[in-house]
C-alpha positions in Angstrom: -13.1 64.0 -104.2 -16.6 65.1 -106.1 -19.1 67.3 -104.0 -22.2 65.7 -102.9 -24.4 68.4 -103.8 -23.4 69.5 -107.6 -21.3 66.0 -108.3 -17.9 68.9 -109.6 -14.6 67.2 -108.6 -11.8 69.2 -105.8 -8.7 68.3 -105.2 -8.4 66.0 -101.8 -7.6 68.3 -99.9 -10.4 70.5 -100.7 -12.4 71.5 -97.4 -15.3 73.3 -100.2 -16.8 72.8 -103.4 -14.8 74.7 -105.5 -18.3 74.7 -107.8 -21.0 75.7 -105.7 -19.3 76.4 -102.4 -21.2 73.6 -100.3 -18.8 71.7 -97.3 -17.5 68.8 -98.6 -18.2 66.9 -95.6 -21.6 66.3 -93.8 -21.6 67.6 -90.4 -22.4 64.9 -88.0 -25.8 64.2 -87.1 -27.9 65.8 -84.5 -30.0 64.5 -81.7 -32.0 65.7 -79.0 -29.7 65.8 -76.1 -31.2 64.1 -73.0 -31.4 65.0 -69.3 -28.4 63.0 -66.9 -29.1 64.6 -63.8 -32.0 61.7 -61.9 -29.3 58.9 -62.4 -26.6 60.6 -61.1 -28.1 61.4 -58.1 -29.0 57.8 -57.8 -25.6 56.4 -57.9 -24.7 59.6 -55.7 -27.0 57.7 -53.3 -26.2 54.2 -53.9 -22.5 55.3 -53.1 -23.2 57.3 -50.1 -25.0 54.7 -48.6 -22.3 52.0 -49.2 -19.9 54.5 -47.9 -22.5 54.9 -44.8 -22.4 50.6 -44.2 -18.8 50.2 -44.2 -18.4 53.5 -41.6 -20.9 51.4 -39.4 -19.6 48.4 -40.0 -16.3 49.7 -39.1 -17.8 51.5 -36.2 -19.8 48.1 -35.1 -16.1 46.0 -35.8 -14.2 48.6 -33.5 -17.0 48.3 -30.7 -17.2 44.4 -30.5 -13.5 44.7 -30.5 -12.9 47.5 -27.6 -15.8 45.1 -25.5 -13.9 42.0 -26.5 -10.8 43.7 -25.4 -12.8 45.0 -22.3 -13.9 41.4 -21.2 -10.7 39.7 -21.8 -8.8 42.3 -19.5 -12.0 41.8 -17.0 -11.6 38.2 -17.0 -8.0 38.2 -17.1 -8.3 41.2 -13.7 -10.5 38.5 -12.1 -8.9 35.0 -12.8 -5.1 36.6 -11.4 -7.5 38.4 -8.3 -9.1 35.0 -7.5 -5.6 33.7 -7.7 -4.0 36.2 -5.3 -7.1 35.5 -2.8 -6.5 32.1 -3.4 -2.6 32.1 -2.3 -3.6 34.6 0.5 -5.8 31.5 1.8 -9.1 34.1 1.2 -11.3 31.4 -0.4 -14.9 33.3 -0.3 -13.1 36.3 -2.0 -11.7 33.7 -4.8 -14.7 31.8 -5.3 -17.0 35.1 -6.0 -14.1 36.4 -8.6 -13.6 32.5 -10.1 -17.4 32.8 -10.3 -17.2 36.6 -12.1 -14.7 35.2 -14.7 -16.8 32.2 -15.6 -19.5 34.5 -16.5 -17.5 36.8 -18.4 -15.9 33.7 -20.6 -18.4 30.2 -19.8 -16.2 28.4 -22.4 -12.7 29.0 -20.4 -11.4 25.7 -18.1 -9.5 27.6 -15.6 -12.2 29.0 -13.7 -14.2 26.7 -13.2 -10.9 24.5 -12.1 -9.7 27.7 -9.8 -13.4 27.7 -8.7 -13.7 23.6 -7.6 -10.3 24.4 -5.5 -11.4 27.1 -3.5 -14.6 25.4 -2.8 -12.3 21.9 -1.9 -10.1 24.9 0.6 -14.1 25.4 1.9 -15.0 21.8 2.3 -17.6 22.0 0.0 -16.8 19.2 -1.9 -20.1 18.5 -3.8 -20.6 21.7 -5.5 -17.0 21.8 -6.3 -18.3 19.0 -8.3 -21.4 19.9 -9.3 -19.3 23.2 -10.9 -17.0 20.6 -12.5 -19.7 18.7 -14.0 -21.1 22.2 -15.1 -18.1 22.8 -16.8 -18.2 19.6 -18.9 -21.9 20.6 -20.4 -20.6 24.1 -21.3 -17.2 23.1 -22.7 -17.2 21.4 -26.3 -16.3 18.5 -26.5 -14.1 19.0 -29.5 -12.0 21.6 -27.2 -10.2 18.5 -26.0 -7.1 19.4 -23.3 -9.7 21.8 -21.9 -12.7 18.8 -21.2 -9.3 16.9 -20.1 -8.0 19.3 -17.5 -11.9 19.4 -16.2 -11.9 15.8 -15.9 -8.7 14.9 -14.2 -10.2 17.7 -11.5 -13.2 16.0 -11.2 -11.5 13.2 -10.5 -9.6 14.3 -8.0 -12.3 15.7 -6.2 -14.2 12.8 -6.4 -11.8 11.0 -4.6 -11.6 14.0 -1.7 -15.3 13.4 -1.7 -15.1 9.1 -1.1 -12.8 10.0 1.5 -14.8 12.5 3.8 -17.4 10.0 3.3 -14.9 7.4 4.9 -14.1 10.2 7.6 -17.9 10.5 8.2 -17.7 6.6 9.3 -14.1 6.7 10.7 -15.4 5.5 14.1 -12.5 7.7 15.5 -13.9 10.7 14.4 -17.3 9.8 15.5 -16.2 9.0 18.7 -14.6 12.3 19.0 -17.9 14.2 18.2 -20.2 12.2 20.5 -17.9 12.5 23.1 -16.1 15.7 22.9 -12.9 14.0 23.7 -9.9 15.0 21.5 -7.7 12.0 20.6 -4.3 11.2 22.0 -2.5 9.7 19.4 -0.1 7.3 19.7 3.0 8.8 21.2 5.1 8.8 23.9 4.9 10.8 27.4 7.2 12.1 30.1 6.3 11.7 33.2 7.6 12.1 36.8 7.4 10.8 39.9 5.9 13.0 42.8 5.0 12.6 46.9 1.7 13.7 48.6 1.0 12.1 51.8 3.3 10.0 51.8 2.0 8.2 48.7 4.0 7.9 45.0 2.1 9.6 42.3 3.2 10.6 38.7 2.7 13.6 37.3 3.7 15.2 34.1 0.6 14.3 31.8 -2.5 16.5 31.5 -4.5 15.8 28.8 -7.5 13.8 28.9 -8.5 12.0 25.3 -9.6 9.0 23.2 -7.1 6.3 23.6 -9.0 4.2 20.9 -12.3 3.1 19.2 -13.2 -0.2 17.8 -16.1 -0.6 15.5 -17.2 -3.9 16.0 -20.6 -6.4 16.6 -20.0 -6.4 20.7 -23.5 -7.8 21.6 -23.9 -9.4 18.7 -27.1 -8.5 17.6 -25.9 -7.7 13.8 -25.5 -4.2 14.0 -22.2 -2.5 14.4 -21.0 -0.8 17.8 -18.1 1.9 19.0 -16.4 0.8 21.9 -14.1 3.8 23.1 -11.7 3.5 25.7 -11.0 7.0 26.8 -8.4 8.2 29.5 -10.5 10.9 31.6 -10.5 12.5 35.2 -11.0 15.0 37.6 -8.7 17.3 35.2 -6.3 17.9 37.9 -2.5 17.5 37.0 -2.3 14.2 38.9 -2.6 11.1 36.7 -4.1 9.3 40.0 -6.9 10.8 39.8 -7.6 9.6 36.4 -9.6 6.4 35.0 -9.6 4.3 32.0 -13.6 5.3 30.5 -15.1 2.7 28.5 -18.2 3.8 26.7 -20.3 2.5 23.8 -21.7 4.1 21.6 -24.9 3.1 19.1 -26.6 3.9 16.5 -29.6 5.8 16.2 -32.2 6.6 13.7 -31.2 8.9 11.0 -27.7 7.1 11.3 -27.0 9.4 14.3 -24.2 7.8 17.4 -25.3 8.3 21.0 -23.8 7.1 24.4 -25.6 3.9 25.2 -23.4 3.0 28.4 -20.1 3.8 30.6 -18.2 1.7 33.1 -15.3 2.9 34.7 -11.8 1.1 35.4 -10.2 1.5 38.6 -6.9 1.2 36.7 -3.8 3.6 36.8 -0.3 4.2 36.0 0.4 6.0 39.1 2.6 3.1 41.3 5.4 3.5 41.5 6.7 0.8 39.5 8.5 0.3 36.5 8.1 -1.6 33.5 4.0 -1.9 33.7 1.9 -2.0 30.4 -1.9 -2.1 30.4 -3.7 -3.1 27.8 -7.2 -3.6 26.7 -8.1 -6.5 23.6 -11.4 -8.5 23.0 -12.0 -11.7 22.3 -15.2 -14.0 20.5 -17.2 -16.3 22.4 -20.0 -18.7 21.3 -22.6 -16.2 24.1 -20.8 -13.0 23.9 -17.5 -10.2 23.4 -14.5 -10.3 25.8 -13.6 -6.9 26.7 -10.3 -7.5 28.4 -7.9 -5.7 30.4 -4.5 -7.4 31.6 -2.5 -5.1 33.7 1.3 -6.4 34.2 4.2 -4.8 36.6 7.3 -5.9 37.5 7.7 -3.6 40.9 11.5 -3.9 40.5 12.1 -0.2 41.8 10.5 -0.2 45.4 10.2 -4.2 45.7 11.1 -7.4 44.5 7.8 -8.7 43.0 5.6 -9.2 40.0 2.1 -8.3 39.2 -0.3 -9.6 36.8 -4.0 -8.9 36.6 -6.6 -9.9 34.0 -10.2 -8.9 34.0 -13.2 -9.1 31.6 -16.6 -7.1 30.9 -19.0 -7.9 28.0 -21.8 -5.3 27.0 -25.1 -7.0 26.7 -28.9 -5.5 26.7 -27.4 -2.4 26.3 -24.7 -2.2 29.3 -21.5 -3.4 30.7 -21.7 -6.7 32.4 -18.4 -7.5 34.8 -17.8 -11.8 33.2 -16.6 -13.8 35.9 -13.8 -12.8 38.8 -10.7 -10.9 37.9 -7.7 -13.3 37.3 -4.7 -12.2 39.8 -1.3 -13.3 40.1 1.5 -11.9 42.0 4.9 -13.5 43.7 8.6 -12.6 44.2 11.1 -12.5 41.2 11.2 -16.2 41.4 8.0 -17.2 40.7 7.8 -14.6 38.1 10.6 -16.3 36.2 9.0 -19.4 36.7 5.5 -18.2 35.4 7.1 -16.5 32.4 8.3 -19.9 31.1 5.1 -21.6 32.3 7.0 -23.8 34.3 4.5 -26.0 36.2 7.2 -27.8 38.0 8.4 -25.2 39.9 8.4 -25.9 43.6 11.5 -24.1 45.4 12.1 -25.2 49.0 10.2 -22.9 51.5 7.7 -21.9 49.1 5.7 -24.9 48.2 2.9 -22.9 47.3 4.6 -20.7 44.5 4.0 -23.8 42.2 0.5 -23.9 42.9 0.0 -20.5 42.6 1.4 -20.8 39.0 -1.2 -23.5 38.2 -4.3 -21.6 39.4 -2.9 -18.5 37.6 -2.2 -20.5 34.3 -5.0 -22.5 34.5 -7.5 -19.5 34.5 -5.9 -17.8 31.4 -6.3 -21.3 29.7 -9.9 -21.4 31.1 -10.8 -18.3 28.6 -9.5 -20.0 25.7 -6.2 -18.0 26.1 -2.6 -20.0 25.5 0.0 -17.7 25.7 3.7 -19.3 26.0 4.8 -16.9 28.4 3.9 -14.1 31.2 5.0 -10.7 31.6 4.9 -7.3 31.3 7.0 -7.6 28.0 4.9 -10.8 27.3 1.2 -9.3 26.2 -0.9 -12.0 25.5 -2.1 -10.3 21.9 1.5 -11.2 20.8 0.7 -14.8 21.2 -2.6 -15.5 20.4 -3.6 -13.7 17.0 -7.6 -14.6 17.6 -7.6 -11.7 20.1 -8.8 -8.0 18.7 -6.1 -5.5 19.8 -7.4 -2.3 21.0 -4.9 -0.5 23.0 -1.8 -0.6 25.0 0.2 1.0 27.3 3.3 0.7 28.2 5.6 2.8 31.3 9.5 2.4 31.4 11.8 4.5 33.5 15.5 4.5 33.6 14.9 5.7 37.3 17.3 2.8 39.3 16.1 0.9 42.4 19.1 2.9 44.0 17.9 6.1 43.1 14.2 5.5 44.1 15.3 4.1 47.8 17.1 7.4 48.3 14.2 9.4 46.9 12.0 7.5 49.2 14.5 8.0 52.7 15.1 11.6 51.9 11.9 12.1 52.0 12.7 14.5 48.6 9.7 16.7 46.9 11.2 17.4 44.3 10.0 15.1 41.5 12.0 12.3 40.1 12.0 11.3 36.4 11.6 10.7 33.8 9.1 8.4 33.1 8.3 7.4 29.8 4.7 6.3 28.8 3.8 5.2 25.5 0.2 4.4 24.0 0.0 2.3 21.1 -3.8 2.8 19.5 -4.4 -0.9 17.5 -7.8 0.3 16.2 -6.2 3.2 14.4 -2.9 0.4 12.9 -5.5 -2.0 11.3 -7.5 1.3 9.6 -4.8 2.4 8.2 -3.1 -1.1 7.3 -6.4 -1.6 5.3 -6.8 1.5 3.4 -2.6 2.2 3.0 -3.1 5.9 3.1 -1.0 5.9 6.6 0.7 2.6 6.2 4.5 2.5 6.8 6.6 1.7 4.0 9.0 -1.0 5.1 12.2 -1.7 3.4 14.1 -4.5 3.6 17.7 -4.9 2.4 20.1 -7.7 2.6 23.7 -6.4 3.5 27.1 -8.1 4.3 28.8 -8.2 7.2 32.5 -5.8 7.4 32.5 -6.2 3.7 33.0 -10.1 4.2 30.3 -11.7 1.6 30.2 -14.6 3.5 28.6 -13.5 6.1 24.7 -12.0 5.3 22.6 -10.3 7.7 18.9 -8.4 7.1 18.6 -4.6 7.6 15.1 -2.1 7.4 14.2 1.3 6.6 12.9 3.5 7.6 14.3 4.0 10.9 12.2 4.1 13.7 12.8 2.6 18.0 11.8 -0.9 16.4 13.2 -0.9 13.5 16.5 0.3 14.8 16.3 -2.0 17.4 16.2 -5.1 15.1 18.5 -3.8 13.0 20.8 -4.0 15.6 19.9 -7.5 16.9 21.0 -9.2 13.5 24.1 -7.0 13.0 25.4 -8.5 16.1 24.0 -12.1 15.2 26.3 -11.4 12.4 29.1 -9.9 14.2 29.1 -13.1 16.5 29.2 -15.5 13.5 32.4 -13.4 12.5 34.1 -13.2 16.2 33.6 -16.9 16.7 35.6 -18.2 13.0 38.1 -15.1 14.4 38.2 -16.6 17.6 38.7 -20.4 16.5 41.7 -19.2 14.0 43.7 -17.1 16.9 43.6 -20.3 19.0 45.6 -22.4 16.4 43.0 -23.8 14.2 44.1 -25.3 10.9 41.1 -24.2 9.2 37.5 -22.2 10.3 35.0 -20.6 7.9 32.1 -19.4 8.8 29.1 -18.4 6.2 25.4 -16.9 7.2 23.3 -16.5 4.2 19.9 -14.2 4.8 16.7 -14.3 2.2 13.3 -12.1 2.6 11.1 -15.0 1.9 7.5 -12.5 2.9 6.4 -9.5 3.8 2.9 -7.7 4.7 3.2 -4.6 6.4 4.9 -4.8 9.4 5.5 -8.2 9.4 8.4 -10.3 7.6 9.8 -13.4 7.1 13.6 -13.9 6.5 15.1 -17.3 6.0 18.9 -18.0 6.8 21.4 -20.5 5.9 24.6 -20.9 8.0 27.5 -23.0 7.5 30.3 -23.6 10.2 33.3 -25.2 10.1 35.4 -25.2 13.4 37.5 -28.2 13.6 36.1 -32.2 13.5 34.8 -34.4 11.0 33.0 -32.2 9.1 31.1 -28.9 9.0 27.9 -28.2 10.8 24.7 -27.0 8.4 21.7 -25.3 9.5 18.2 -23.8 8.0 16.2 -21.4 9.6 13.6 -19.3 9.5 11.7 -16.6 11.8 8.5 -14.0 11.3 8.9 -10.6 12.9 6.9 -7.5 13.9 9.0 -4.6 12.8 6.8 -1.8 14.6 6.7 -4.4 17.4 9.6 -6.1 19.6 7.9 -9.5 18.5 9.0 -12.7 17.1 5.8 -14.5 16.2 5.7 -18.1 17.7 4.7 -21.4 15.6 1.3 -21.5 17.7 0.8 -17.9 16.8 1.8 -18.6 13.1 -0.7 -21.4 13.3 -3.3 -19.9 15.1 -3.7 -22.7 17.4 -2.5 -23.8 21.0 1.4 -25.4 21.7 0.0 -28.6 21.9 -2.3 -28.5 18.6 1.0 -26.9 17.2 3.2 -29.6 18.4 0.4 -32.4 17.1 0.5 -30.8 13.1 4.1 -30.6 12.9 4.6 -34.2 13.9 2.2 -35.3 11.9 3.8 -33.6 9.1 7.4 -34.6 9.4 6.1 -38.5 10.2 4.0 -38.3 6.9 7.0 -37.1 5.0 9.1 -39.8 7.0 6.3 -42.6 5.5 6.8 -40.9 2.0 10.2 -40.7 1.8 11.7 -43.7 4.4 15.0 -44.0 2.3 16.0 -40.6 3.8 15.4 -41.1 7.3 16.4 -43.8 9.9 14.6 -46.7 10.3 11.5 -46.7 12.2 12.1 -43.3 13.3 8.8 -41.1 14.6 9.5 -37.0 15.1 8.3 -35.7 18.2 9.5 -32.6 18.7 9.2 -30.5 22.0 6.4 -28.2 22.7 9.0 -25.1 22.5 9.7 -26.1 19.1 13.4 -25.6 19.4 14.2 -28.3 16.8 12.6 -26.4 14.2 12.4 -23.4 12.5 9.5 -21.6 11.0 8.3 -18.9 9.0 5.1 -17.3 7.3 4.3 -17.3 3.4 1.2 -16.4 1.6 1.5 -20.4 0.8 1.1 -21.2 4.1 3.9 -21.8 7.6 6.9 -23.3 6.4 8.5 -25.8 9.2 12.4 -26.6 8.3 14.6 -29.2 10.2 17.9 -30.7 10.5 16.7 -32.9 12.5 19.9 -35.5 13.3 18.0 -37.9 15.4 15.1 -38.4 12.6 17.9 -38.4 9.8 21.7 -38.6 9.2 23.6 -35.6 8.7 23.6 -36.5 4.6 20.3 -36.3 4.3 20.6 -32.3 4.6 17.1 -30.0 5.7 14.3 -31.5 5.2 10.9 -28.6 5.4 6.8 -29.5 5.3 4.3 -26.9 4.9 1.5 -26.6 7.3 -1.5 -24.2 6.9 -3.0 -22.1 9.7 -6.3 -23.1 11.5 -8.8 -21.2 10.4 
């Protein structure tokens, strides 16, 4: 290594010149040293105020999260208090906590859903809306089950809403607020017999109420009326003492109902006679409304003898008008049976005037345009002539015997005597309901067999009810017959017997059905005995429809169109009739049966004088006058 100052060479490992003594290294260079401090402080600062954000951005992070937490317990405290109040029936309390947990959280469903049904509990159907429709402007639309949930409850409440309108015009419940009248729905009373000066009164039966109101042009003037037929009184406990009430109401301006007139019906259930039925129906004329009332007893308890009265009104100009002279007819048993089947040749010895009584009697009713087929208490003339507007009936039955009433009567007894049963059917309030379904009765129809014999068919309907069971019962024992007479004809030594009944629904609205059968008997002879037919019944009423009622027309009209029928089917088809044949069937149209179809009335016939027995069932279809 050589020395940098004097050039001498040292060893390597020399530290000094060994010549002149000088280092043999350089130290290393120096420079002025410069002052640190100013940018440390600055990153002393930058850090401290990095340190500062974070501590308040952790500070700010903790409170959103403790108020977060804070409103979701709030909200959660308010929607399960709004619930409680809600269960407890408290509906105010729940609306003004649903209403504190929509504020707390606008974007939740279930408030605003909790909200609409405590305001439905309220009646306040429109802002149970208007909150719903709130809800959909608040809600996003991408938050999709929640916009859902809010829709399905605006729909249902929506619905609630188009039916309280509907209750606004139910003319029932307008009648009820004009009047003040509660309504006596259709049901059955117990009633009793009682004495008081010597006369026969019922008692048993103390409320007064709306028996029915029709909504209907009755002075034709094109706007609508409320004819209400209301059962009122003196209040006592005495059913004597109270009137049928017939009032109509109209309407005024700002779509307000007031009483416009009242008549009163000297009408009552109070004799002492059992059955009697009442019953009040309108019918259309070219000048004016029929308001009827036919009142029907058979006084089979205290006297041999029938009753039958018919009277009309018709509200014109704004009042009730009495139309023409109230119809009356009344006789012993025998001229009652003889009106019941219209039987104009009725003239028993020593009462040459019963048949002339019949004739005036029938005669009137035929005067208004009315053609029933029969008379009676358990004959109304609405089951026979469907042009006539139902309204309301009544009807009393007793089990009380003529025995037991005589006694009653001699004893001089105050103790009542009873029961008596008085049921009030409300028409009006049937067709509502038939037209809207919400009260309709389901009817079921089945088609069973007989003891487990297939053979033998027979309808039965559900659900059970005094009507139903009642015609349940009437074609179980049709069958039962069929089955007793082919067991019958075998114990007496018959070869052979069969006996087959074959039953079809062919139609059914409501209460009304159609069932078509088929029977085949075989009982000894030449050869077995076939038969079609057919029949439309009432299964909330004890009513078999008649072919003039099917047709909406008279017996003889009735009798004219299915004459004309079968001959036009004789000209069409002459090869299956006999020659020159020409059907003319009776007006009681036992020949033939009949049924209803939305086609149209079906008329079937094994009619052996038109045709030979080969020729089998021969069937036309009419159609209904209009």
């Amino acid at each position: 290594m050589y020395c940098r100052q004097c050039g001498a060479y040292n060893r390597e490992d020399s530290r000094y010149c060994e010549n002149c003594g000088k280092p043999l290294f350089a130290p290393p260079p120096q420079y002025p040293q410069k002052d640190n401090e100013p940018e440390k402080k600055k990153r002393r600062i930058i850090w401290t105020a990095i340190i500062a954000a974070m501590t308040v951005l952790l500070a700010v992070i903790a409170v959103v999260v403790w108020i977060r937490v804070g409103q979701e317990r709030k909200y959660t405290e308010q929607m399960e208090l709004g619930d409680r109040y809600l269960a407890e029936m408290k509906y105010e309390d729940a609306q003004i906590c649903f209403r504190k947990a929509i504020e707390i959280n606008p974007k939740q469903a279930q408030p605003y859903i909790q909200l609409s049904t405590a305001l439905v509990e309220t009646q306040q159907y429109d802002e149970a809306e208007e909150v719903l429709t709130e809800a959909l402007e608040v809600i996003p639309a991408k938050e999709t089950k929640k916009v859902e949930a809010i829709r399905r409850k605006l729909s249902e409440v929506q619905e609630l809403i188009k039916i309280e309108e509907e209750k606004e015009e139910d003319p029932l419940n307008i009648a009820m607020e004009v009047l003040g009248y509660p309504y006596l729905s259709e049901n059955s009373y117990t009633m009793q017999f009682a004495r008081e000066d010597g006369n026969f009164l019922m008692i048993g039966m103390e409320e007064e109420g709306i028996l029915c109101a029709d909504r209907f042009d009755y002075d034709q003037d094109g706007d609508e009326e409320i004819f209400v037929v209301v059962l009122a009184g003196s209040g006592t406990q005495w059913w004597y003492s109270r009137a049928f009430l017939l009032v109509m109401l109209e309407q005024t301006e700002g779509d307000s109902w007031s009483e416009a007139a009242e008549i009163t019906v000297d009408v009552s259930l109070n004799v002492a006679v059992c059955p009697a039925r009442i019953e009040f129906f309108a019918r259309t004329y070219p000048d004016h409304i029929g308001i009827f009332l036919e009142d029907t007893s058979i006084a089979q308890h205290l006297a041999d003898g029938v009753s039958w009265k018919l009277s009309q009104i018709s509200y014109q100009d704004g009042s009730f008008q009495q139309v023409g002279e109230q119809i009356n007819m009344a006789g012993s048993d025998d001229i009652a049976h003889a009106c019941l089947e219209m039987d104009e040749s009725y003239d028993p010895a020593g009462y040459p005037q019963g048949r002339q009584q019949i004739l005036d009697f029938t005669g009137s009713i035929h005067e208004l345009e009315i053609y029933p087929q029969r008379l009676g208490w358990d004959s109304p003339l609405t089951e026979q002539d469907g042009s006539l507007r139902k309204l309301v009936r009544l009807v009393k039955t007793t089990d009380i015997t003529p025995q037991q009433t005589g006694q009653w009567q001699q004893n001089g007894a105050l103790s009542p005597l009873g029961p008596v049963e008085v049921k009030i059917t409300d028409f009006c309030r049937e067709e509502e309901t038939a037209e809207d379904g919400s009260q309709t009765a389901e009817y079921q129809a089945d088609i069973v067999t007989y003891q487990g014999n297939d053979e033998i068919q027979y309808p039965q309907f559900s659900p059970s009810s005094d009507t139903v069971d009642r015609w349940n019962t009437h074609y179980e024992e049709m069958a039962a017959t069929v089955q007793q007479t082919q067991n019958d004809t075998l114990a007496q030594g018959a070869a052979q017997a069969w006996a087959k009944l074959e039953a079809q629904i062919m139609y059914q609205e409501g209460s009304l059905v159609s069932i078509r059968f088929f029977s085949d008997e075989y009982y000894g002879g030449a050869h077995n005995m076939t038969r079609e037919f057919g029949e439309t019944i009432d299964l909330a009423g004890d009513h078999t429809y008649t072919l003039p009622e099917l047709l909406n027309t008279d017996a003889a009209t009735a009798q004219q169109m299915v004459n004309d029928g079968f001959n036009q089917l004789i000209a069409q088809r002459p090869d299956e009739f006999f020659p020159d044949t020409v059907c003319d069937v009776s007006a009681d149209f036992n020949e033939v049966g009949y049924y209803k179809t939305a086609e149209g009335i079906h008329v079937i016939s094994s009619l052996y004088w038109l045709a030979p027995f080969s020729s089998g069932t021969h069937e036309i279809l009419l159609q209904p006058l209009p």
